[in-house]
Biopython code that builds the backbone (N, CA, C, O; Angstrom):
import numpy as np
from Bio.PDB.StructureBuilder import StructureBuilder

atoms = [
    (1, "UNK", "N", (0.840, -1.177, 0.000)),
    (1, "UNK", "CA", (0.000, 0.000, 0.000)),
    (1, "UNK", "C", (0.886, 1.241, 0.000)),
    (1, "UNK", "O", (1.733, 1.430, 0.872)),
    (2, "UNK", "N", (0.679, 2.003, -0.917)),
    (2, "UNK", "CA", (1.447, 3.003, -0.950)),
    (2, "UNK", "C", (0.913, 4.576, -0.015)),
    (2, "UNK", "O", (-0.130, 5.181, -0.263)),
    (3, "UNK", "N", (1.653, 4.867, 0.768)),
    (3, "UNK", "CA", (1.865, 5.960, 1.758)),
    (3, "UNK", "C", (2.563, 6.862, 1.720)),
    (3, "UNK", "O", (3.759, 6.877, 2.010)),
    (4, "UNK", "N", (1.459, 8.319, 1.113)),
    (4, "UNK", "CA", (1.803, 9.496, 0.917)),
    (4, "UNK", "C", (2.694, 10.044, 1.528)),
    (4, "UNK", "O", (3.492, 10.789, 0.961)),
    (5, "UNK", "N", (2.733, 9.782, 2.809)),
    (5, "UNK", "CA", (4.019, 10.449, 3.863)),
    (5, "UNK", "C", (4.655, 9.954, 4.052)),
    (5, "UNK", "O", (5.359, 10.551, 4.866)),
    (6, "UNK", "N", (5.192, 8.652, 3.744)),
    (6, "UNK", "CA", (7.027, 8.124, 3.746)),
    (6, "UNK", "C", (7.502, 7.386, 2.292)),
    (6, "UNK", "O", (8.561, 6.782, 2.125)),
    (7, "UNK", "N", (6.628, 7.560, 1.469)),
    (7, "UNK", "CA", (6.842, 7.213, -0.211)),
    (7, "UNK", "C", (6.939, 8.451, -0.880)),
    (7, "UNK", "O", (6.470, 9.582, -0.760)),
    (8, "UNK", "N", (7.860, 7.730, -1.772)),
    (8, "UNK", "CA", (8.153, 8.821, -3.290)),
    (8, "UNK", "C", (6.763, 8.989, -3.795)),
    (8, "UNK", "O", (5.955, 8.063, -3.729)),
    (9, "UNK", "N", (6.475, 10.129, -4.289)),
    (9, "UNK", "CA", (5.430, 10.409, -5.254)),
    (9, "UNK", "C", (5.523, 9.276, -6.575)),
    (9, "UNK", "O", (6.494, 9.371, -7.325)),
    (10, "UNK", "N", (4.701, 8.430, -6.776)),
    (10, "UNK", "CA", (4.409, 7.655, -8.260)),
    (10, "UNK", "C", (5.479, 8.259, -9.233)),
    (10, "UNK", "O", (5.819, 9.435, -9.367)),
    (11, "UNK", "N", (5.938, 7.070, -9.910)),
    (11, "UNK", "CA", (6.395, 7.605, -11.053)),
    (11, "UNK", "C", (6.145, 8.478, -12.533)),
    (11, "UNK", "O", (6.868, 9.079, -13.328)),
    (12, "UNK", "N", (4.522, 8.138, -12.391)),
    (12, "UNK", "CA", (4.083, 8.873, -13.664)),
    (12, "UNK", "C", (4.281, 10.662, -13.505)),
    (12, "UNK", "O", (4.371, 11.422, -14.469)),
    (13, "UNK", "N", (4.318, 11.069, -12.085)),
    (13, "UNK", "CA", (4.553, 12.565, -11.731)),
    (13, "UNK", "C", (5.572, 13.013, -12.869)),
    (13, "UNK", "O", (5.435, 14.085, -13.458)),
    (14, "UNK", "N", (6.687, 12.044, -13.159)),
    (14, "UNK", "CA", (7.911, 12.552, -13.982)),
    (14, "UNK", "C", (7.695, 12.203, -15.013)),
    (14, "UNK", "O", (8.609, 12.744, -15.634)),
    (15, "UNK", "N", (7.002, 11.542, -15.877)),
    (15, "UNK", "CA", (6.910, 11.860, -16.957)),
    (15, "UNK", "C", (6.236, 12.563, -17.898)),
    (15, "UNK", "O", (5.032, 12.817, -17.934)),
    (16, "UNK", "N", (7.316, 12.936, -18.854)),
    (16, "UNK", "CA", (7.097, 13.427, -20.204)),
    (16, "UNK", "C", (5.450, 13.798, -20.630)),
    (16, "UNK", "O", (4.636, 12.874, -20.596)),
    (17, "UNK", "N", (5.159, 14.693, -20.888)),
    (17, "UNK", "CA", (3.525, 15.142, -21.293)),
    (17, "UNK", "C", (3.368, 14.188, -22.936)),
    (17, "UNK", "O", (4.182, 14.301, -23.853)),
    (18, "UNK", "N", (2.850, 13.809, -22.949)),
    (18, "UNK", "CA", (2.104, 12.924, -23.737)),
    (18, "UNK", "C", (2.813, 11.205, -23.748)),
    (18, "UNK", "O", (2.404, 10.570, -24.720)),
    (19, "UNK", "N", (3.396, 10.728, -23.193)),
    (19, "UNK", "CA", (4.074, 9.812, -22.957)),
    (19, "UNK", "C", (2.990, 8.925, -22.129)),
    (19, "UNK", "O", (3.162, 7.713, -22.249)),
    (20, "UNK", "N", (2.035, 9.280, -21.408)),
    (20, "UNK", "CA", (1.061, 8.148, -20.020)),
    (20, "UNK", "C", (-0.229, 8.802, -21.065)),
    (20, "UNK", "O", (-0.256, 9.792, -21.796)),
    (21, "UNK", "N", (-1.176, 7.814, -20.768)),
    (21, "UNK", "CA", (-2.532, 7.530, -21.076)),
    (21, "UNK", "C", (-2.714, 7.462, -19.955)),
    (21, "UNK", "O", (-1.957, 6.692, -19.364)),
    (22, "UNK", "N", (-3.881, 8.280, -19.023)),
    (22, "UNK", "CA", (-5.096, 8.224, -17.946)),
    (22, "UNK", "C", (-5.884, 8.871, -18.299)),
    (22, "UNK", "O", (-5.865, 9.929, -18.928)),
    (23, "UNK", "N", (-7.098, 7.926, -17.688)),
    (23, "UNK", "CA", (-8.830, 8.241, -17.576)),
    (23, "UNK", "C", (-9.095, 9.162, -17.008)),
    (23, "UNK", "O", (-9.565, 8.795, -15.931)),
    (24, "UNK", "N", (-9.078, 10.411, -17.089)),
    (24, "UNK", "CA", (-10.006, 11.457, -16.352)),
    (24, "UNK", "C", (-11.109, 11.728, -15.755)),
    (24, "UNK", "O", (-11.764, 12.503, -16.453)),
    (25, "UNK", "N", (-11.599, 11.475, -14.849)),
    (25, "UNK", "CA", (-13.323, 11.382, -14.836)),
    (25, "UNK", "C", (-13.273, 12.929, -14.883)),
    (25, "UNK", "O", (-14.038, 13.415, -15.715)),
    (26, "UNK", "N", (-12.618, 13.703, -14.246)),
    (26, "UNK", "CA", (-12.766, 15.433, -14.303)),
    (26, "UNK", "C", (-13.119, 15.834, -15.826)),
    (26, "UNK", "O", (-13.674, 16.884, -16.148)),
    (27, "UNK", "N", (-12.714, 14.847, -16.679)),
    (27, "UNK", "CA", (-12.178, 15.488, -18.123)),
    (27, "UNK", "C", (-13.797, 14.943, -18.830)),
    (27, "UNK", "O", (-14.403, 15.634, -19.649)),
    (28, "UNK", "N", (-14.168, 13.958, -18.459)),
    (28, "UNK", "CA", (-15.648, 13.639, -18.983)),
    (28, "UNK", "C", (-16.576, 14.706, -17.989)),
    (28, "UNK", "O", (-17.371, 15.433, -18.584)),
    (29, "UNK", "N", (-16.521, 14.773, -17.055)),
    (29, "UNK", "CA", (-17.362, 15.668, -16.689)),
    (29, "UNK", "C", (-17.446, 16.998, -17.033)),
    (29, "UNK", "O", (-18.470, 17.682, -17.008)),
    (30, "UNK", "N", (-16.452, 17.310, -17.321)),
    (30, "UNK", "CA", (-15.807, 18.723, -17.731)),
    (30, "UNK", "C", (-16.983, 18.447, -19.470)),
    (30, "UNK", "O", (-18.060, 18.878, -19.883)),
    (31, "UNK", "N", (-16.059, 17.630, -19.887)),
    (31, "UNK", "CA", (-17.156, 17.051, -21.327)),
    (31, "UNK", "C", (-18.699, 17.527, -21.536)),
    (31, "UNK", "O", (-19.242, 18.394, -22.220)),
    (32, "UNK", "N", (-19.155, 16.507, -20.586)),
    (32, "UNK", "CA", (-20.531, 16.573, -20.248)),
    (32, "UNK", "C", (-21.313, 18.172, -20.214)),
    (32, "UNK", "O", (-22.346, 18.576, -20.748)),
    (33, "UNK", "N", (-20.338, 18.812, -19.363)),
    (33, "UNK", "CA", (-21.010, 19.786, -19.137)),
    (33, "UNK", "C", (-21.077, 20.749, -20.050)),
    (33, "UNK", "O", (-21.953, 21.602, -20.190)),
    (34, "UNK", "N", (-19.908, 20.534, -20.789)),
    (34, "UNK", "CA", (-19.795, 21.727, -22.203)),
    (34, "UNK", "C", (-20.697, 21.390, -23.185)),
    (34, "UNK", "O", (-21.128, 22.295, -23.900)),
    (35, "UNK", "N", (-21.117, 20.094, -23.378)),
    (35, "UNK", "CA", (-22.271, 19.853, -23.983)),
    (35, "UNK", "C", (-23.609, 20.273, -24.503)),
    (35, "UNK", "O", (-24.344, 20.539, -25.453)),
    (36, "UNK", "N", (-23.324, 20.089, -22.639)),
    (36, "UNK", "CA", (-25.217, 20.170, -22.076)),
    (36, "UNK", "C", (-25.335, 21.803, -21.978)),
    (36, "UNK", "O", (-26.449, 22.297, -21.802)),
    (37, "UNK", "N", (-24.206, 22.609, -22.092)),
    (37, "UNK", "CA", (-24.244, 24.202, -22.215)),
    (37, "UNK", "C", (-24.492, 24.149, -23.297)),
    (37, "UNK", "O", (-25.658, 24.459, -23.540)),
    (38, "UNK", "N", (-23.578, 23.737, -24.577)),
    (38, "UNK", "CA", (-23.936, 24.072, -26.324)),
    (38, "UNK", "C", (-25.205, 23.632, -26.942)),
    (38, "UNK", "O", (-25.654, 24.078, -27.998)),
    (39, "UNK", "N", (-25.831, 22.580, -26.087)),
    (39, "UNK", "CA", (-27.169, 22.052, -26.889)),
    (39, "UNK", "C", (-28.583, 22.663, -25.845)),
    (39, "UNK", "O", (-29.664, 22.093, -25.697)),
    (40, "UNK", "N", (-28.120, 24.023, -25.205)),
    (40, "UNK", "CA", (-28.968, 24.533, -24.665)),
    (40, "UNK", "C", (-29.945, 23.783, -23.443)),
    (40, "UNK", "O", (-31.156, 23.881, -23.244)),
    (41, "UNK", "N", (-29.137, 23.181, -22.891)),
    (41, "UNK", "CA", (-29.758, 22.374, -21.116)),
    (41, "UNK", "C", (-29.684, 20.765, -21.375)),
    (41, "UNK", "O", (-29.385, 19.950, -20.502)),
    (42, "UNK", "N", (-29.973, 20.484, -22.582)),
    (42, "UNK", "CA", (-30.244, 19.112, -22.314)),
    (42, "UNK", "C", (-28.888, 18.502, -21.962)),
    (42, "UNK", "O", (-27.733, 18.656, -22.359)),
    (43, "UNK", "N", (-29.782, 17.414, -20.652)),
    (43, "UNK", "CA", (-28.582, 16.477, -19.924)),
    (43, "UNK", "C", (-28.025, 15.620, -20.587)),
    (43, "UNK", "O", (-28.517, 14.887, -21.445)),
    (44, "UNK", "N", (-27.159, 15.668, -20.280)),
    (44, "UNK", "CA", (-25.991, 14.564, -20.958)),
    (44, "UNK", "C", (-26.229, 13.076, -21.859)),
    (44, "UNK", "O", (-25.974, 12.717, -23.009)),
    (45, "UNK", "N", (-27.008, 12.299, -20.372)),
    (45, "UNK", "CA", (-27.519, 11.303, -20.506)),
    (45, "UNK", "C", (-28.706, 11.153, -21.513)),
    (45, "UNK", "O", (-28.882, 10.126, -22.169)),
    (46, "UNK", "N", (-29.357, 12.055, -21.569)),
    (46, "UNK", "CA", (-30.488, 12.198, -22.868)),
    (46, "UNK", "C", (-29.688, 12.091, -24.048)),
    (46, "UNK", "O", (-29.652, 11.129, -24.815)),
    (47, "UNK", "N", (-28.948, 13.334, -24.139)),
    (47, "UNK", "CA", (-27.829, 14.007, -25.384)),
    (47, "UNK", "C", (-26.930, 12.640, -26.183)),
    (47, "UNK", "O", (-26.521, 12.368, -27.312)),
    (48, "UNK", "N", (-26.936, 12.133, -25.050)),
    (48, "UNK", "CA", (-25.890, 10.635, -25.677)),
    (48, "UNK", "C", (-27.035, 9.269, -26.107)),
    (48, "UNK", "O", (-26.716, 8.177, -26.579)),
    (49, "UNK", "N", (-28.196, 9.686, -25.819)),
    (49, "UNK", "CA", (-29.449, 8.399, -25.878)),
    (49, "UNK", "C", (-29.453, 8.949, -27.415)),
    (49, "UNK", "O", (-29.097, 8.345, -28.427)),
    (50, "UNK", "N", (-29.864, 10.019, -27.313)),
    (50, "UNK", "CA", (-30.514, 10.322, -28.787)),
    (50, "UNK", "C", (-29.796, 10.755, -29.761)),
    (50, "UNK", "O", (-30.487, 10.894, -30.770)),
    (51, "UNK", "N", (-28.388, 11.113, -29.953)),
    (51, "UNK", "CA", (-27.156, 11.461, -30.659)),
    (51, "UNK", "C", (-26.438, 10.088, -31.003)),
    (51, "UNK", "O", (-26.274, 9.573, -32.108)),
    (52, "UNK", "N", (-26.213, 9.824, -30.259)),
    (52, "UNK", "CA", (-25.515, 8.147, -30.356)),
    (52, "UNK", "C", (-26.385, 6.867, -30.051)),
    (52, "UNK", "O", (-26.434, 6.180, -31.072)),
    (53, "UNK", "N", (-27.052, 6.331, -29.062)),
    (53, "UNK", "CA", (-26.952, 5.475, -28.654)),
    (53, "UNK", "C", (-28.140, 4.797, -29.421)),
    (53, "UNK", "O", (-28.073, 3.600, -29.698)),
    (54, "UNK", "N", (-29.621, 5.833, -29.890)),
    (54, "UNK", "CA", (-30.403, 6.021, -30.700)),
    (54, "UNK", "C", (-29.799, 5.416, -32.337)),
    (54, "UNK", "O", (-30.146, 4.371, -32.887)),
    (55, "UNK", "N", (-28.971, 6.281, -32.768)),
    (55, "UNK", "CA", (-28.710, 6.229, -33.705)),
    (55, "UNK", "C", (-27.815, 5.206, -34.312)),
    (55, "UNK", "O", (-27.828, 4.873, -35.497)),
    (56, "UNK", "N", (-27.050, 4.750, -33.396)),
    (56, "UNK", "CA", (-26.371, 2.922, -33.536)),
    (56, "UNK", "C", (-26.943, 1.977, -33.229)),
    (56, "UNK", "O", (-26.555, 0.814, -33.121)),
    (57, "UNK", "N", (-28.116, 2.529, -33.035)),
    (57, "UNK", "CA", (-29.063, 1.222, -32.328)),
    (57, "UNK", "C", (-28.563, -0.056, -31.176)),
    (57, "UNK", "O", (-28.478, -1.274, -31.020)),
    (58, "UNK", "N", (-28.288, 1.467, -30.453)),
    (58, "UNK", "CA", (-27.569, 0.478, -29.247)),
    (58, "UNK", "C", (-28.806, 0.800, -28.017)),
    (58, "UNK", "O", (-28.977, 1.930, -27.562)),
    (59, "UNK", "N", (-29.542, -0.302, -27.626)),
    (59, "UNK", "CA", (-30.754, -0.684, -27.583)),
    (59, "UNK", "C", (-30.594, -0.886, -25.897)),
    (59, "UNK", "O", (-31.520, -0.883, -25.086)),
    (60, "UNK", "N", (-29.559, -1.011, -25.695)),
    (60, "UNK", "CA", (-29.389, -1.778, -24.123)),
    (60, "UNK", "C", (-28.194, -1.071, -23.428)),
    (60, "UNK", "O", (-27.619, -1.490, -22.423)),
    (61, "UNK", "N", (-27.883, 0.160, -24.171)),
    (61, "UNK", "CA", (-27.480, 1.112, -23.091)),
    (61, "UNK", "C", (-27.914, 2.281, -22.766)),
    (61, "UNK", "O", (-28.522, 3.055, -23.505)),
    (62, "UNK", "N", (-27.519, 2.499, -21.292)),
    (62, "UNK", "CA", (-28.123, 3.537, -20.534)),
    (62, "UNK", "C", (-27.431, 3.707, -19.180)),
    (62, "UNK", "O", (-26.599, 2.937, -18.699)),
    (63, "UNK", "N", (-27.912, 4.860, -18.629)),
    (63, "UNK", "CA", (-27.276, 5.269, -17.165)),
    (63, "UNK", "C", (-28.429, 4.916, -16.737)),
    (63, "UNK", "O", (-28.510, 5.134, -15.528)),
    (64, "UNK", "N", (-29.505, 4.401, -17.239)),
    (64, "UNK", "CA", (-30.669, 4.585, -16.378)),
    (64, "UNK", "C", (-31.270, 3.392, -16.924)),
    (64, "UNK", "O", (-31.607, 3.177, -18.089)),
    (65, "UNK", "N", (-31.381, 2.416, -15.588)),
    (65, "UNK", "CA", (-31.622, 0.730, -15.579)),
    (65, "UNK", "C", (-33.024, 0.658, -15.940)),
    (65, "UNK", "O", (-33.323, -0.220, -16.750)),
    (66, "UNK", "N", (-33.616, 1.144, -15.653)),
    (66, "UNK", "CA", (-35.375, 1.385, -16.400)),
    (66, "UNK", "C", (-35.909, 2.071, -17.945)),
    (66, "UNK", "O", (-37.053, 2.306, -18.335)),
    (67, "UNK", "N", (-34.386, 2.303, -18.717)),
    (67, "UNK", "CA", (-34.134, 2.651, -19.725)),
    (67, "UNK", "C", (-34.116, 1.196, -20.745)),
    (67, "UNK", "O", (-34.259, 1.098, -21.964)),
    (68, "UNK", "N", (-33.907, 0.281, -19.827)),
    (68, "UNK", "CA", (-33.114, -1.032, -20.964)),
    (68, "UNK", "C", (-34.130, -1.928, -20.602)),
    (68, "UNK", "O", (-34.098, -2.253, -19.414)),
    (69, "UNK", "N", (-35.036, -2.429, -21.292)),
    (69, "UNK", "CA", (-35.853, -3.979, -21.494)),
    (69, "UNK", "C", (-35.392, -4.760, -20.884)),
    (69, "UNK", "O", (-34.175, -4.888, -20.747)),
    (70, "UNK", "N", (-36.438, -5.629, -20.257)),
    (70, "UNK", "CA", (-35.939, -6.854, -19.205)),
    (70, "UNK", "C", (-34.304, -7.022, -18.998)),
    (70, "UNK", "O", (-33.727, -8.089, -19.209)),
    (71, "UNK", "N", (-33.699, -5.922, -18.592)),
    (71, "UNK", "CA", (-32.419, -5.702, -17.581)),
    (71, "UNK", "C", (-32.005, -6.642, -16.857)),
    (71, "UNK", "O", (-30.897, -7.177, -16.825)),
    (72, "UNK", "N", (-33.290, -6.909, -16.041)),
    (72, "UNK", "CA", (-32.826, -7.748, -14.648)),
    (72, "UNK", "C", (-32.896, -9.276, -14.991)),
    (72, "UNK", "O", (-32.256, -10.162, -14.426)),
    (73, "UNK", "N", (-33.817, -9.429, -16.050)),
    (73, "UNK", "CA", (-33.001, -11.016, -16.622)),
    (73, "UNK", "C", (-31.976, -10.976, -17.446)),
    (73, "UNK", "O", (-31.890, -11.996, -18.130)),
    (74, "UNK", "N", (-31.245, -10.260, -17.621)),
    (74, "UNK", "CA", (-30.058, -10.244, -18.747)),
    (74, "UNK", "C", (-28.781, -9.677, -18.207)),
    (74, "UNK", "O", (-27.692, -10.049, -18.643)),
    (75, "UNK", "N", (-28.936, -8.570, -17.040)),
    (75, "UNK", "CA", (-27.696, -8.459, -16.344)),
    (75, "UNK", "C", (-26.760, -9.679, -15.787)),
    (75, "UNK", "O", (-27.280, -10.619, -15.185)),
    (76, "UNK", "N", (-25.327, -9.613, -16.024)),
    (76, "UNK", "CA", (-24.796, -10.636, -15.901)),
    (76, "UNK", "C", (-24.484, -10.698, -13.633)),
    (76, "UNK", "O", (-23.774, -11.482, -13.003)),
    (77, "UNK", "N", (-25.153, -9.817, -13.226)),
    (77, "UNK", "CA", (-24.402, -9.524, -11.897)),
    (77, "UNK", "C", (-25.610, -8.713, -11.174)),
    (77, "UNK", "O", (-26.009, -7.686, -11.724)),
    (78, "UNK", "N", (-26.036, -9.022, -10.300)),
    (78, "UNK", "CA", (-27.443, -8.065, -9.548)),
    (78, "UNK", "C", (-27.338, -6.808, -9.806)),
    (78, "UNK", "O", (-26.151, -6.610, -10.064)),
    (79, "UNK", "N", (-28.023, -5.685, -9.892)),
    (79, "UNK", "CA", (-27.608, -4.518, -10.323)),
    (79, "UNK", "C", (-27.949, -3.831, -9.146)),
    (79, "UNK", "O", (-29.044, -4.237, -8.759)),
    (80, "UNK", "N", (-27.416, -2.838, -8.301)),
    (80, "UNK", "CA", (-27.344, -1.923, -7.386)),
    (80, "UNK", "C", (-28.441, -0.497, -8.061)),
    (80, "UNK", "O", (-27.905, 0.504, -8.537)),
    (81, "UNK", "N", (-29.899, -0.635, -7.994)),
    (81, "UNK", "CA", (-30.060, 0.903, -8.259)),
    (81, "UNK", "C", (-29.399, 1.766, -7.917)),
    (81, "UNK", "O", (-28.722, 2.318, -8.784)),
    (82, "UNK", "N", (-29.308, 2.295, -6.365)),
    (82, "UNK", "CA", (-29.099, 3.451, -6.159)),
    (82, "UNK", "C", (-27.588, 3.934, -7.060)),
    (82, "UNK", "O", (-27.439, 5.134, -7.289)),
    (83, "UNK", "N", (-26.571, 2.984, -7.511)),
    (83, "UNK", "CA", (-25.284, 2.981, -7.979)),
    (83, "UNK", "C", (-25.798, 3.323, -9.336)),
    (83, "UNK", "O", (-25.322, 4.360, -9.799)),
    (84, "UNK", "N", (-26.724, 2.645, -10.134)),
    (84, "UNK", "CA", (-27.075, 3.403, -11.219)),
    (84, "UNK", "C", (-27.761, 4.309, -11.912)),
    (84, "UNK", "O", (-27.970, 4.324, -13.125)),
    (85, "UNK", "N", (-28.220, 5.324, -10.817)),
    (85, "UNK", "CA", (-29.324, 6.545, -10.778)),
    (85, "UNK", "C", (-28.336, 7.240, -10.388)),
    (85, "UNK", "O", (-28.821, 8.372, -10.386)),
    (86, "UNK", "N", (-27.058, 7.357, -9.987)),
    (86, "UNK", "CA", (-26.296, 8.681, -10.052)),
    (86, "UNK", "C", (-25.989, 9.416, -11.488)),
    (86, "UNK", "O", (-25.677, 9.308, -12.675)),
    (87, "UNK", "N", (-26.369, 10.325, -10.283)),
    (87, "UNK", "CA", (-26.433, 11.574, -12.118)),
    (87, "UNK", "C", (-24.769, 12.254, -12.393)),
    (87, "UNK", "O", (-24.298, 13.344, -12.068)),
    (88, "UNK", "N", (-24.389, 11.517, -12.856)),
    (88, "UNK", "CA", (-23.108, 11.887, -13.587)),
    (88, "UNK", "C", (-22.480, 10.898, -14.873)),
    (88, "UNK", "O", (-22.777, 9.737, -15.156)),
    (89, "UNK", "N", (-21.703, 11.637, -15.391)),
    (89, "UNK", "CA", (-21.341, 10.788, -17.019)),
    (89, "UNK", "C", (-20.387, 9.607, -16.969)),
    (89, "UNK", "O", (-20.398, 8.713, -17.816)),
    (90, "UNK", "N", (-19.158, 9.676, -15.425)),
    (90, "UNK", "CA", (-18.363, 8.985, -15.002)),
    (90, "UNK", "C", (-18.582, 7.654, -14.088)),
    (90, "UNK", "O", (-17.762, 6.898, -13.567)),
    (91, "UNK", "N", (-20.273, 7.664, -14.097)),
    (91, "UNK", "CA", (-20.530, 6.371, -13.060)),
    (91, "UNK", "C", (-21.835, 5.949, -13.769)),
    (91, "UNK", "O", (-22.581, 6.722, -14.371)),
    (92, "UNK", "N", (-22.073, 4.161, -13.565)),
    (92, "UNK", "CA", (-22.875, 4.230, -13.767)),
    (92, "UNK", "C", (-23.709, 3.266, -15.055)),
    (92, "UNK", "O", (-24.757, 2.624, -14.991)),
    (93, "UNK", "N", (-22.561, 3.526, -16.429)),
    (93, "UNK", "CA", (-23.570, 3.347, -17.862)),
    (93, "UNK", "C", (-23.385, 1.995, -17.807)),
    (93, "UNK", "O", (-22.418, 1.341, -17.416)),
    (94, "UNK", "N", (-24.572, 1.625, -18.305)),
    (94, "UNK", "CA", (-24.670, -0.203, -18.721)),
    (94, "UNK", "C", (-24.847, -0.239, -20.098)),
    (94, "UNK", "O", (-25.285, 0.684, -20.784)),
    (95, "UNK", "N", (-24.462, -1.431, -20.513)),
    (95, "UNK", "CA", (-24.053, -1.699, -21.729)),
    (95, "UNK", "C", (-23.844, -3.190, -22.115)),
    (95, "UNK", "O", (-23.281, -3.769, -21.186)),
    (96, "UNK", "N", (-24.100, -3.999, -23.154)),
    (96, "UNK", "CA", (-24.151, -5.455, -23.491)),
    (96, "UNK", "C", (-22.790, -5.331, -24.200)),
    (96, "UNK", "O", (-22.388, -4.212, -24.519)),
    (97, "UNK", "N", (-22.117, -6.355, -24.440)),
    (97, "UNK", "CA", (-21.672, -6.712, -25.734)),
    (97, "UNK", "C", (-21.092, -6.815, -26.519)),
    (97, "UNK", "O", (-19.902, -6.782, -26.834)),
    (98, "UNK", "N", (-22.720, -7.070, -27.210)),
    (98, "UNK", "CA", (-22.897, -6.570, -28.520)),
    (98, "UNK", "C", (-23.119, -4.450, -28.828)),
    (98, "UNK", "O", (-22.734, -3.919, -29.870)),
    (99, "UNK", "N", (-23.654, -3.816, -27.892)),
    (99, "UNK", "CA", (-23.469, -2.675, -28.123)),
    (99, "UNK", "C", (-22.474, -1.938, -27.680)),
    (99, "UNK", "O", (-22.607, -0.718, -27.774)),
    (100, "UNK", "N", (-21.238, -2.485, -27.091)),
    (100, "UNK", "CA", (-19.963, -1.815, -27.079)),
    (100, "UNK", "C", (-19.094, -2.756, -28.348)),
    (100, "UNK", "O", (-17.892, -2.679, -28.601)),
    (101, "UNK", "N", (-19.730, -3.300, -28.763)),
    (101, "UNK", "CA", (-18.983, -3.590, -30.245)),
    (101, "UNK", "C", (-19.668, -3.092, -31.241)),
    (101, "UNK", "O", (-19.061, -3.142, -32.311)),
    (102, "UNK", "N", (-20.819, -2.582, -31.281)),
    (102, "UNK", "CA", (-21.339, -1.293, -32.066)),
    (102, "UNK", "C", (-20.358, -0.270, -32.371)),
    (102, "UNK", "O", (-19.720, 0.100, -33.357)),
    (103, "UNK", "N", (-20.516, 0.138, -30.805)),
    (103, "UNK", "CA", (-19.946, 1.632, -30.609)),
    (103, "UNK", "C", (-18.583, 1.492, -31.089)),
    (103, "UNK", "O", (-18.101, 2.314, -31.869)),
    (104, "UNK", "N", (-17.794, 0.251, -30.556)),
    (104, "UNK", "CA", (-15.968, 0.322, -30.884)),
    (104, "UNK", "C", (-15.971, 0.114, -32.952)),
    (104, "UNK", "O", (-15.114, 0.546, -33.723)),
    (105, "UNK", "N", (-17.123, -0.602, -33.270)),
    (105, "UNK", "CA", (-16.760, -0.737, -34.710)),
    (105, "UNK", "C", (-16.513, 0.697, -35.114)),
    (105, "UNK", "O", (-15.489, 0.917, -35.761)),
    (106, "UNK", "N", (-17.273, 1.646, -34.833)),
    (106, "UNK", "CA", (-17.631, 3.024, -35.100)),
    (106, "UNK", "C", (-16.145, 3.690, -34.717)),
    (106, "UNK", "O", (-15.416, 4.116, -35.613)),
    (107, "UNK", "N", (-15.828, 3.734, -33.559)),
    (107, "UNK", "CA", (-14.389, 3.917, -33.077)),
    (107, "UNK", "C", (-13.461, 4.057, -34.260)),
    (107, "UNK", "O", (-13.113, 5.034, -34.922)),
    (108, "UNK", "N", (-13.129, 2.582, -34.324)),
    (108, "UNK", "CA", (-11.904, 1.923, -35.449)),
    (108, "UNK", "C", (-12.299, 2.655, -37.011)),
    (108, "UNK", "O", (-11.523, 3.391, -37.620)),
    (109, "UNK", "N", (-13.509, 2.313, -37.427)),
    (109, "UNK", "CA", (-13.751, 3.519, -38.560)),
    (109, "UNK", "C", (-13.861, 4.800, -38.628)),
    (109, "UNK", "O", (-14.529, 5.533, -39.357)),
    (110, "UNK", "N", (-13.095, 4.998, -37.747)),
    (110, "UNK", "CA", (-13.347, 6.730, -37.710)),
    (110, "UNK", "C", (-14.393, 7.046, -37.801)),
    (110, "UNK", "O", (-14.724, 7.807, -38.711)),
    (111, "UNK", "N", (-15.221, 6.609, -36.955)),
    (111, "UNK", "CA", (-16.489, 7.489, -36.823)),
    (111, "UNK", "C", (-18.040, 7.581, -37.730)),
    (111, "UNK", "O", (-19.043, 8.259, -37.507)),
    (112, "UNK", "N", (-17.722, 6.567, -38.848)),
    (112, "UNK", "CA", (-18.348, 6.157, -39.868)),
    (112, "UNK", "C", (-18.995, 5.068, -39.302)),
    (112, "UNK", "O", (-18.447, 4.124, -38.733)),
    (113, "UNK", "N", (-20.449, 5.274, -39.521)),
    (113, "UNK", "CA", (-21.079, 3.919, -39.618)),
    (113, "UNK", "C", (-21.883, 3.550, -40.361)),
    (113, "UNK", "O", (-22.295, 2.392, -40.300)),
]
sb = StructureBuilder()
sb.init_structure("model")
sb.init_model(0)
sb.init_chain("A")
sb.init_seg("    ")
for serial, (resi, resn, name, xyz) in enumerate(atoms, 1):
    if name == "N":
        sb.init_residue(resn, " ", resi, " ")
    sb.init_atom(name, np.array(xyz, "f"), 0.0, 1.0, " ", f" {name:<3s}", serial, name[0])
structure = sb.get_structure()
């Protein structure tokens, strides 16, 4: 276990700016919110239903478990509501699959589908 007060700071501190890949959750939220300012209020979670998730016909994702058709027989693991009714872009989204191999085909083609 690493301990702030008698350990070196991590090594990634020293490196090189573009050299490490990390996940930001600040940086999606930051996202989110510039969004939901440019498309005049609408929340995130809508913005990504009907922009994307709509439009790839990705059928079985959502931040919101009452969003997706018989869920609770198809989740692979009990699902925690209260864990998936938090309202933020960084916690939360469910997804099969087959619709994160939607979305990644889309990825790899640049964006073409």
């Amino acid at each position: 276990e690493w301990d702030w007060k008698t350990s070196q700071p991590p090594r990634w501190r020293y490196l090189e700016p573009g050299t490490l890949h990390s996940r930001s959750s600040l940086g999606l939220t930051l996202l989110a919110a510039v969004l939901q300012a440019a498309s005049g209020g609408e929340p995130f979670a809508s913005l990504c239903h009907s922009r994307v998730f709509e439009v790839l016909g990705m059928s079985s994702t959502s931040w919101n478990t009452t969003d997706i058709a018989d869920l609770a027989n198809r989740a692979a693991f009990p699902l925690d509501q209260h864990y998936c009714s938090v309202d933020s872009p960084t916690v939360g989204l469910l997804s099969t699959g087959d619709d994160v191999a939607r979305f990644l085909e889309v990825v790899i083609e640049g964006g073409v589908y």
